[in-house]
C-alpha positions in Angstrom: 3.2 2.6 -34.1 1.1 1.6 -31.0 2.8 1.6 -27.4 2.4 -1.0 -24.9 1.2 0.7 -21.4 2.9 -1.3 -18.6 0.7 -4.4 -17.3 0.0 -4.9 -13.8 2.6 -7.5 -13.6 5.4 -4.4 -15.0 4.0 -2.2 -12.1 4.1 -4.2 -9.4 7.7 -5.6 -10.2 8.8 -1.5 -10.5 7.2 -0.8 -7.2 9.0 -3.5 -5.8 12.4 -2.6 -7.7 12.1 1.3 -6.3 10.8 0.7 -3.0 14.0 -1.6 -2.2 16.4 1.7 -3.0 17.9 3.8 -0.4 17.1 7.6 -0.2 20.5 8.8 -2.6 19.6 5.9 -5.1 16.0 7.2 -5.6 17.2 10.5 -6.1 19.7 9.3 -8.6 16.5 7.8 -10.6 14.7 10.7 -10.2 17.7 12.9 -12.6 17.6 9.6 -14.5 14.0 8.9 -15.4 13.5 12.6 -15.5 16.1 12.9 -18.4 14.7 9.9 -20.2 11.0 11.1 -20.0 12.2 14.1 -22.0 11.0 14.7 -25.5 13.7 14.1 -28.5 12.9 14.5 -32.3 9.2 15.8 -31.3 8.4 12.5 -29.9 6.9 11.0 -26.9 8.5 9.1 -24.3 7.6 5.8 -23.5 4.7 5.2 -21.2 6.8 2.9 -18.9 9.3 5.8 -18.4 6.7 8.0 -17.6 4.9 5.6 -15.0 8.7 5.1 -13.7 9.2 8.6 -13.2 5.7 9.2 -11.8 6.5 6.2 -9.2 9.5 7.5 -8.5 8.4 10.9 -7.4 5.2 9.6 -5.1 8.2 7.4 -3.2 10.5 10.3 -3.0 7.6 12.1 -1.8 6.3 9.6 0.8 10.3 9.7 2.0 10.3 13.5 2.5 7.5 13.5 4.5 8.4 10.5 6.9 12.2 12.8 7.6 9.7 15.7 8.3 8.0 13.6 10.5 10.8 12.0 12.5 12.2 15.5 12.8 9.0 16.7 14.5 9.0 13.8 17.1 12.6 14.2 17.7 12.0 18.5 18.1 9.3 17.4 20.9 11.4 14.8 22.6 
């Protein structure tokens, strides 16, 4: 059985589709995508979960570090 890795057109439309979520929803589909990208039955997940989850983490990610910053600047003012 071939799998189908995401098109351009896929990835775009789920950066779009995360970027618009607030800080608890992006958490919520981190536990989410993290529990689908697990293996069951010895098998693989999907690619698209995995680029979801992947996506999902660098936003989280990009989101911890602008608090951090806006904690700094508000420490100094």
């Amino acid at each position: 059985m071939t799998r189908e890795f995401p098109g351009e057109a896929e990835l775009k439309a789920m950066w779009r589709r995360l970027g618009r979520l607030n800080h608890s929803q992006l958490l919520d589909a981190f536990r989410r995508a993290q529990e689908e990208s697990r293996m069951r039955d010895g098998r693989m997940p999907r690619a698209e979960v995995m680029r979801e989850l992947v996506m999902i983490w660098h936003l989280a990610q990009a989101w911890e570090e602008m608090e951090e910053r806006e904690e700094r600047l508000e420490a100094v003012a």
